[in-house]
ROSE-4610 file (N, C-alpha, C; in Angstrom, 1 decimal, always signed):
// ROSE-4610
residu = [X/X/X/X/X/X/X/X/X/X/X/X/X/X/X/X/X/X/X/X/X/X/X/X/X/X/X/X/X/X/X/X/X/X/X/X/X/X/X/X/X/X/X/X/X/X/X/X/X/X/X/X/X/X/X/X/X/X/X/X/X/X/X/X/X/X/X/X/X/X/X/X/X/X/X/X/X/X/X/X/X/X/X/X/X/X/X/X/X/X/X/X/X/X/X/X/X/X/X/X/X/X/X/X/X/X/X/X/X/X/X/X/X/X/X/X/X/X/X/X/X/X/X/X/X/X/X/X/X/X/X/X/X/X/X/X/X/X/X/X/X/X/X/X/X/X/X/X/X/X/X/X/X/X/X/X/X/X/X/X/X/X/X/X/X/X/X/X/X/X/X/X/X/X/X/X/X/X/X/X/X/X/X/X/X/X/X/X/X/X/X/X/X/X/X/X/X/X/X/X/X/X/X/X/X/X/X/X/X/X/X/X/X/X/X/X/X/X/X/X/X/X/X/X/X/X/X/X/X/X/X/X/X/X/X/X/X/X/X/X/X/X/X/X/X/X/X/X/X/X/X/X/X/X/X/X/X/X/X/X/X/X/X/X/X/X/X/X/X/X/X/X/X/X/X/X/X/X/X/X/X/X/X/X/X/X/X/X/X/X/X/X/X/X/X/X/X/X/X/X/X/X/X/X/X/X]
num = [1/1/1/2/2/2/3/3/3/4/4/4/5/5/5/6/6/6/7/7/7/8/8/8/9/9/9/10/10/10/11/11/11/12/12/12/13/13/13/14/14/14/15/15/15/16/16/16/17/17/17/18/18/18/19/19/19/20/20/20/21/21/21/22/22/22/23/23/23/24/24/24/25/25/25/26/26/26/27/27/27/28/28/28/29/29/29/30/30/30/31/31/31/32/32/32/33/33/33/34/34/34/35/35/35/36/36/36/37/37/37/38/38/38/39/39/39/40/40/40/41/41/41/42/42/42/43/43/43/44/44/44/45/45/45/46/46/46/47/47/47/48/48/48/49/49/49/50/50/50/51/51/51/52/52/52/53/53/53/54/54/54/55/55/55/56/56/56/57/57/57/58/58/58/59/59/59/60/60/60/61/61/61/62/62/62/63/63/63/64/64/64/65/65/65/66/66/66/67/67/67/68/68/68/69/69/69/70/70/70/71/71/71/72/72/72/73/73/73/74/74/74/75/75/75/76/76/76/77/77/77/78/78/78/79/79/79/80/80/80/81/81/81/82/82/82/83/83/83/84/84/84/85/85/85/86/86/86/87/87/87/88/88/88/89/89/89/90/90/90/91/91/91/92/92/92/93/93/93/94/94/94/95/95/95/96/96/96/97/97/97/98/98/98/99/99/99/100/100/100/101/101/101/102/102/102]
x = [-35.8/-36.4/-37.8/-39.1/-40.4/-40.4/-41.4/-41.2/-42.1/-41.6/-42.5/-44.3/-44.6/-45.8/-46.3/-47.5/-48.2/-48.9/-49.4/-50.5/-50.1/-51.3/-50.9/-50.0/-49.6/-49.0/-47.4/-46.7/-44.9/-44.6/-44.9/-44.5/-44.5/-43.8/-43.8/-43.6/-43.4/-43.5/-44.8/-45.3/-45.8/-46.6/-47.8/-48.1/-49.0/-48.6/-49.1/-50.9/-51.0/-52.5/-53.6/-54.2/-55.4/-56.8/-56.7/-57.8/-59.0/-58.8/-60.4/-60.7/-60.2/-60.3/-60.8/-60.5/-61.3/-62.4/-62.6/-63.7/-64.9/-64.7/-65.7/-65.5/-65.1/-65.4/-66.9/-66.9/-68.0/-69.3/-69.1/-70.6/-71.6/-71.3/-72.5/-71.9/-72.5/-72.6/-71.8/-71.9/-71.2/-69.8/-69.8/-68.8/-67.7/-68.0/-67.4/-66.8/-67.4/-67.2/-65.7/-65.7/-64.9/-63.5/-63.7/-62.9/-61.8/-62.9/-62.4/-61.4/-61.7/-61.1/-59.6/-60.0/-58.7/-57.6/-58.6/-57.3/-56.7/-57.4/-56.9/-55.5/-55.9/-55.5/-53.8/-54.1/-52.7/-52.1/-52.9/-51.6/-51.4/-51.6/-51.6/-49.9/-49.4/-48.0/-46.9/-47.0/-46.4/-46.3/-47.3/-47.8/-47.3/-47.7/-46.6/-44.8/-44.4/-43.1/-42.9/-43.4/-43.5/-43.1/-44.2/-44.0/-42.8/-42.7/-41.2/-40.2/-40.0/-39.1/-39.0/-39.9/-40.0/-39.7/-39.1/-38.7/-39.7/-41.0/-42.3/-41.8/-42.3/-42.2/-43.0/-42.9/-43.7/-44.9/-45.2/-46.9/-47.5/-46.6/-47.0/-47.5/-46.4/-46.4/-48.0/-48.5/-49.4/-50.1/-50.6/-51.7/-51.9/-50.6/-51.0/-51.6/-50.9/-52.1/-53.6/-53.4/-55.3/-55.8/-55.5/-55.7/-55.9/-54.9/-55.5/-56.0/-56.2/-57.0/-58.5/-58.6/-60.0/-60.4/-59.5/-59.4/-60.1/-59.3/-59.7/-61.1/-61.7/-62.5/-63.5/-63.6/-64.8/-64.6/-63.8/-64.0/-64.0/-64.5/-65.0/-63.8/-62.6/-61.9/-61.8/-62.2/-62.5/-63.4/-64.3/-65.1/-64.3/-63.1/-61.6/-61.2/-61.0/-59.6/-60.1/-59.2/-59.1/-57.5/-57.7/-56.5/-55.7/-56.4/-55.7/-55.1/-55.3/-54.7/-53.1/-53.1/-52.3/-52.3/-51.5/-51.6/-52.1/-52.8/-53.2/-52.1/-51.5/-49.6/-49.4/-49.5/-48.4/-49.6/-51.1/-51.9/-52.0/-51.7/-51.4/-50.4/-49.3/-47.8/-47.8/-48.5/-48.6/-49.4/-50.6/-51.9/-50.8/-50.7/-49.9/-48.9/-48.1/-47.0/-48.0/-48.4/-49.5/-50.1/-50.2/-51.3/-50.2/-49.2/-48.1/-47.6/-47.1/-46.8/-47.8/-49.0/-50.2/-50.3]
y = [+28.7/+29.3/+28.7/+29.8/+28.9/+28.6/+27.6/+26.8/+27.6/+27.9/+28.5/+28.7/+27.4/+27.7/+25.8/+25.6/+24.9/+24.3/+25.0/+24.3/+23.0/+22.1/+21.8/+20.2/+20.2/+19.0/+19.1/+17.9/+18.5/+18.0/+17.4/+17.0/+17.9/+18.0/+19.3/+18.3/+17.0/+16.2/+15.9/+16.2/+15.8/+14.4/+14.0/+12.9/+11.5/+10.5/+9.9/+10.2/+10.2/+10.1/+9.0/+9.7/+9.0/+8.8/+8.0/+8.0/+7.6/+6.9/+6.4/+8.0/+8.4/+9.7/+10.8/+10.9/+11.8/+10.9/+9.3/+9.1/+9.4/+9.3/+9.4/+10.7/+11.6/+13.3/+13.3/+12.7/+12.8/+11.8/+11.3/+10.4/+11.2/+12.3/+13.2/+14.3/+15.2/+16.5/+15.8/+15.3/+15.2/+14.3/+13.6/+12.6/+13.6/+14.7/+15.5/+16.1/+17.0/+17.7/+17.5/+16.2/+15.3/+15.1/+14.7/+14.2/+15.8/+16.5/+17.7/+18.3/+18.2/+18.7/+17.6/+16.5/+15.5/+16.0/+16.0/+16.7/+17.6/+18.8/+19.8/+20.4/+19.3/+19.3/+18.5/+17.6/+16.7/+17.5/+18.5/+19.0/+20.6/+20.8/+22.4/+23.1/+22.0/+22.1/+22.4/+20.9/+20.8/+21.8/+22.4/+23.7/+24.7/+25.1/+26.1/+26.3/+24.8/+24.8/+25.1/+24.8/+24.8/+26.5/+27.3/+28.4/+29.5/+28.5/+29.4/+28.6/+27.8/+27.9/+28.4/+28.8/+29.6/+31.4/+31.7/+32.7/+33.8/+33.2/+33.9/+33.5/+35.4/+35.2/+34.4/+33.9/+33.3/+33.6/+34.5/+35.2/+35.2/+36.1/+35.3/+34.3/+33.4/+32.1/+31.1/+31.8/+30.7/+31.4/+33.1/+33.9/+33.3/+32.7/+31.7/+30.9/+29.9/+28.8/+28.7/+29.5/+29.6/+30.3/+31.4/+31.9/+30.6/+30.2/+29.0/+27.9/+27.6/+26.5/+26.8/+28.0/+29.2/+28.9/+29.1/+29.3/+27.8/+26.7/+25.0/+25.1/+25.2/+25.1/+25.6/+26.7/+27.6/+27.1/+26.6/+25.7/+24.3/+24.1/+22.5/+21.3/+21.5/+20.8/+19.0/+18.8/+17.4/+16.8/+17.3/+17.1/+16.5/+17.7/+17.1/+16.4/+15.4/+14.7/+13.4/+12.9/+11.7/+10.9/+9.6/+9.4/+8.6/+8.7/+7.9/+9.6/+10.6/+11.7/+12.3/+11.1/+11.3/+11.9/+12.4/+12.0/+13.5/+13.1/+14.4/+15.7/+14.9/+16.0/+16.6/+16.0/+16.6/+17.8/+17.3/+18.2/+19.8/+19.2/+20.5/+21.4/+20.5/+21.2/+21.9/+21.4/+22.2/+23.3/+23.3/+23.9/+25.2/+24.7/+26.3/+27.1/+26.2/+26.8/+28.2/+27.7/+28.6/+29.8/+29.4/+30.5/+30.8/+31.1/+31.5/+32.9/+32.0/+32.6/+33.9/+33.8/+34.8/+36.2]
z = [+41.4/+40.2/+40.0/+40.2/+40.1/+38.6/+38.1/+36.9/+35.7/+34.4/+33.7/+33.8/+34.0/+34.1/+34.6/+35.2/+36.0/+35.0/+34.4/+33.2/+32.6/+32.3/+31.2/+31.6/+33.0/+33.5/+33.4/+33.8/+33.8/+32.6/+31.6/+30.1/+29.3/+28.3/+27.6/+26.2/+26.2/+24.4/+24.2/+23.1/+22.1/+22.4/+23.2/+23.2/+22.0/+22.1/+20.6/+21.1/+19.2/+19.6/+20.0/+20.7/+21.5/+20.2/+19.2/+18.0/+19.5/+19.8/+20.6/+21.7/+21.9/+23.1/+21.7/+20.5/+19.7/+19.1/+18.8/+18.7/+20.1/+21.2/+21.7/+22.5/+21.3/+21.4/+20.8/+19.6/+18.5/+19.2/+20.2/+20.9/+21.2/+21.8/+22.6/+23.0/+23.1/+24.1/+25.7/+26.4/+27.5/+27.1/+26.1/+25.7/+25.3/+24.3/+23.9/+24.8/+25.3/+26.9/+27.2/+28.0/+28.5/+27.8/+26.9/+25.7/+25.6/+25.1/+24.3/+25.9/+27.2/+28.3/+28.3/+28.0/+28.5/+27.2/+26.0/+24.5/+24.6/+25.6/+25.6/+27.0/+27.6/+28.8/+28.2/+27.5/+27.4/+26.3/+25.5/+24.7/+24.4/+25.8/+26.0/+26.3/+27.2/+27.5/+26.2/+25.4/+24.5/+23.3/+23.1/+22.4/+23.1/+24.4/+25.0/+24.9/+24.9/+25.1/+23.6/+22.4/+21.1/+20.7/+21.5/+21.0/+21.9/+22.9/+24.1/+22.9/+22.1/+21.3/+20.1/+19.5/+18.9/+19.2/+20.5/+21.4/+21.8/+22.1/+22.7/+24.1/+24.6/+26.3/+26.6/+28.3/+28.7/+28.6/+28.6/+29.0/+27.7/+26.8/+25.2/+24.8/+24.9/+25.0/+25.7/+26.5/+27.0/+26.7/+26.3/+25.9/+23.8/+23.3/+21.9/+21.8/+23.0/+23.4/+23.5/+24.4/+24.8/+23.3/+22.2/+21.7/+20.0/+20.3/+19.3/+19.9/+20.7/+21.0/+20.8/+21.5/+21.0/+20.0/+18.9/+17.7/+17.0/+17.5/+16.8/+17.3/+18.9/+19.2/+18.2/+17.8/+17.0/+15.3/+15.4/+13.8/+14.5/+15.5/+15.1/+14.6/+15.0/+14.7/+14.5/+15.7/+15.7/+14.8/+13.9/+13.0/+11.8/+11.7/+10.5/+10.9/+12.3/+12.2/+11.8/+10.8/+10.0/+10.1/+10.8/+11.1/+9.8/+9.1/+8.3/+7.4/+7.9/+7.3/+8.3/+9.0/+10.0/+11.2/+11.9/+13.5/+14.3/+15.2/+15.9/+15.9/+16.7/+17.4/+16.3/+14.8/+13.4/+13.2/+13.4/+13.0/+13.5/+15.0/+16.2/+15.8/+15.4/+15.2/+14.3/+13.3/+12.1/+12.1/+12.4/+12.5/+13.5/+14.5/+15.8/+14.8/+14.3/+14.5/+12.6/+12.1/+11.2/+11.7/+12.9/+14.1/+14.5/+14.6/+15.6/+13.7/+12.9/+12.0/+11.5/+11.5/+11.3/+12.4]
């Protein structure tokens, strides 16, 4: 059976957040870059598996992902995150499963 999908790495939980990997989103244009690739990279899976349980096909399912990620990207998200407002993952979780609901 080939595997849902490749993306995104073989973890599919929710990983804790990285506060220093979104502070040095906000250092520069290349800091960010980087940053915003490693963020997106470690919680692209988890958001996939998120919305295959919420019973989106596969193809669905990874066409939500990219479609809100798009989405944080163009509002600048990282600009909001305040950790003392709590945790990246709860923000994700919350924030998708909103964009899933819409």
């Amino acid at each position: 059976m080939a595997p849902e999908t490749e993306m995104g790495g073989a973890a599919g939980d929710f990983p804790a957040t990285r506060w220093t990997l979104v502070a040095a989103a906000r250092a520069g244009p290349e800091a960010r870059r980087r940053a915003l690739e490693e963020l997106l990279a470690r919680y692209w899976k988890p958001l996939y598996f998120l919305a295959r349980r919420k019973g989106r096909p596969i193809e669905t399912a990874k066409d939500d992902v990219q479609g809100f990620l798009a989405h944080l990207l163009d509002r600048d998200f990282l600009a909001r995150l305040d950790p003392g407002k709590g945790s990246l993952r709860g923000f994700l979780k919350s924030s998708f499963q909103n964009f899933l609901a819409s």
